[in-house]
N, C-alpha and C positions, 0 to 999 in steps of 0.2 A: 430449242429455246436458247441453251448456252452457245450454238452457232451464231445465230441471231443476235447474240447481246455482242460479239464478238464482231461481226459483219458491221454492227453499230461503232462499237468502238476503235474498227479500225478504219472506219471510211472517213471520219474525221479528219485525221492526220494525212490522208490521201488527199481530201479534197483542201487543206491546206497547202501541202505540198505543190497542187493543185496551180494552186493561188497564185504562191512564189515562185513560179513559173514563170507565168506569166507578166509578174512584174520584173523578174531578171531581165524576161528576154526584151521588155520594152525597153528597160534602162540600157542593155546590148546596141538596140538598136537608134537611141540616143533621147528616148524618151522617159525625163524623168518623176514625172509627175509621183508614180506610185511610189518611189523613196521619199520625196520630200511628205507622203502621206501617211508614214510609220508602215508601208506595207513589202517594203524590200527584207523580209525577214522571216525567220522560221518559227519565231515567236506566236505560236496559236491564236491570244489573246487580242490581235489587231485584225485576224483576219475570221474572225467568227461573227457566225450571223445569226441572232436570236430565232429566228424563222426560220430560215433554212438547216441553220444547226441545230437547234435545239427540237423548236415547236414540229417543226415539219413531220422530223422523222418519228415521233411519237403519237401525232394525229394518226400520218401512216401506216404503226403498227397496231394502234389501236383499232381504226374504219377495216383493214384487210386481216385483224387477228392472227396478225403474227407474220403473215404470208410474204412480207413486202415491206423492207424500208429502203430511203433512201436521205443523203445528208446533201448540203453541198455550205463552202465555205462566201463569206460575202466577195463578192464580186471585186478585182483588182481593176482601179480608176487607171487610166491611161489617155493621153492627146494623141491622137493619129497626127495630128500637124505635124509635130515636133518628132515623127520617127520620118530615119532618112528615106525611106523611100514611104508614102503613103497606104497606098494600096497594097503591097505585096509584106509591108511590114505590119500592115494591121493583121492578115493574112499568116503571119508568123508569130504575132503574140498571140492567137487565138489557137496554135496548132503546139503553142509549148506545153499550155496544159495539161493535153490528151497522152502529150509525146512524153512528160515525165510520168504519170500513168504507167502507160505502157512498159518503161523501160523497169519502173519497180516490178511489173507483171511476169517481165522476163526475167531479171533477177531472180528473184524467190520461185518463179517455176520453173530455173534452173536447178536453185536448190533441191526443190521437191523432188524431179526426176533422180536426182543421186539419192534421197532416201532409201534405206533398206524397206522393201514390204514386207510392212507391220497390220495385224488383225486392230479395225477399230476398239479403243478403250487401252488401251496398250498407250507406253510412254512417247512411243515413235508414231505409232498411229494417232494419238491428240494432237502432236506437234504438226506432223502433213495436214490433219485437219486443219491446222489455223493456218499454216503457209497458205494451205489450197484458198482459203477464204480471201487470205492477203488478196492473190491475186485474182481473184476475182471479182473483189471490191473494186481494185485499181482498172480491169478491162471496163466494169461496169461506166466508171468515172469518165474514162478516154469514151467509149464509142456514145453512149448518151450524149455527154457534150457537145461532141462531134453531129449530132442534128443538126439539119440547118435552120434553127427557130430560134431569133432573138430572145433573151442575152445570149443563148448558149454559144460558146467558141465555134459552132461550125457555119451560124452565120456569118460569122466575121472572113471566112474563108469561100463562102456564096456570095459576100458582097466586095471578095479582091477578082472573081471570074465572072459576075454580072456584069454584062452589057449596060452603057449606062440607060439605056432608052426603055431598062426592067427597071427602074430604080423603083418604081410604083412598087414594086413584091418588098424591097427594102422599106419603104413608109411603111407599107402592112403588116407586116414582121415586126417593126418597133415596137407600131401602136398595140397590135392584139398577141405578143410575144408571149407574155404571161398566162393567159388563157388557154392559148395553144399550146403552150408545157403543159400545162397542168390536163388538160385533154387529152395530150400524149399520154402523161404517167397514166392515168386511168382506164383510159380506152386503148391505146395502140402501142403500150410498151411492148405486145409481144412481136411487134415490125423486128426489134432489132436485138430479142432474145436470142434467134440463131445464129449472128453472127459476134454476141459476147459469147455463146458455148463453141464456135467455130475457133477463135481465136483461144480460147481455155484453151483447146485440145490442141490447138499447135502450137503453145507454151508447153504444157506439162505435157502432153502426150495420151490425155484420157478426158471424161467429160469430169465434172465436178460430182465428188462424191456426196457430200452434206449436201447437198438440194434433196 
């Protein structure tokens, strides 16, 4: 359970980080929409989403009893017009959120591997517990994202290598995006459990211990 409140409280500040990601790299690439929208900032409070942050992940652990949450922060507005290149820049704000993820994953599973091995309950052992969860939250964030099912950033990266003559998979994506998350988290999140404990274990070097 105190994993759990913790996997809570730390996906938050990921999945903002998340966010400002995202709107860095549009503003990088000359689009500035998300600054003039209070969302170029580390500031929590512009990039939270009552559903997503708050309501979601409590539905969640309430319907699965504990087994399963998940957060995500509100979605950073951005113009495809106005980045210099279109296609291949949408393509790159949709891949910085996964990619700041990641690099906190590696980070802190840096650190973990130089831990001394400590027996769980121990001062050293509580501490790798919460590292491990860091990153684990943060692979969770990056490769979910990374689907390719509108909002999630890895359409955006499906719709800079679709042909345009699939654009029809892009209309159906928009429209029934929302459904089809929510279908994935219930029915087919386990598609992409193997390759967040694949990527755990070649950060840290072992599978996740608190699971």
């Amino acid at each position: 359970m105190l994993s759990l409140i913790f996997f809570f409280l730390i996906i938050i500040p990921s999945a903002i980080l998340h966010e400002f990601s995202h709107a860095w790299m549009a503003y990088y690439l000359g689009d500035d929409t998300a600054k003039r929208a209070g969302r170029l900032t580390l500031n929590p409070l512009p990039h939270l989403d009552m559903f997503g942050t708050i309501f979601m992940p409590i539905f969640l652990f309430l319907i699965t009893g504990g087994s399963f949450i998940f957060a995500y922060a509100k979605p950073v507005p951005y113009n495809p017009y106005n980045l210099r290149n279109q296609r291949t820049g949408s393509a790159l704000v949709g891949l910085a959120g996964p990619v700041s993820n990641l690099l906190v994953a590696i980070i802190f599973g840096t650190l973990l591997r130089f831990l001394p091995a400590s027996p769980l309950g121990g001062p050293i052992g509580n501490f790798a517990t919460l590292i491990s969860i860091i990153v684990y939250a943060n692979i969770l964030l990056a490769v979910f994202n990374l689907v390719p099912i509108a909002p999630l950033d890895g359409s955006k990266v499906l719709y800079a290598i679709l042909p345009d003559r699939w654009m029809g998979v892009k209309i159906f994506l928009e429209r029934f995006g929302i459904l089809i998350i929510l279908f994935f988290i219930f029915f087919a999140f386990q598609i992409i459990q193997p390759i967040i404990y694949f990527l755990y274990r070649l950060i840290v070097g072992s599978f996740p211990q608190f699971m």
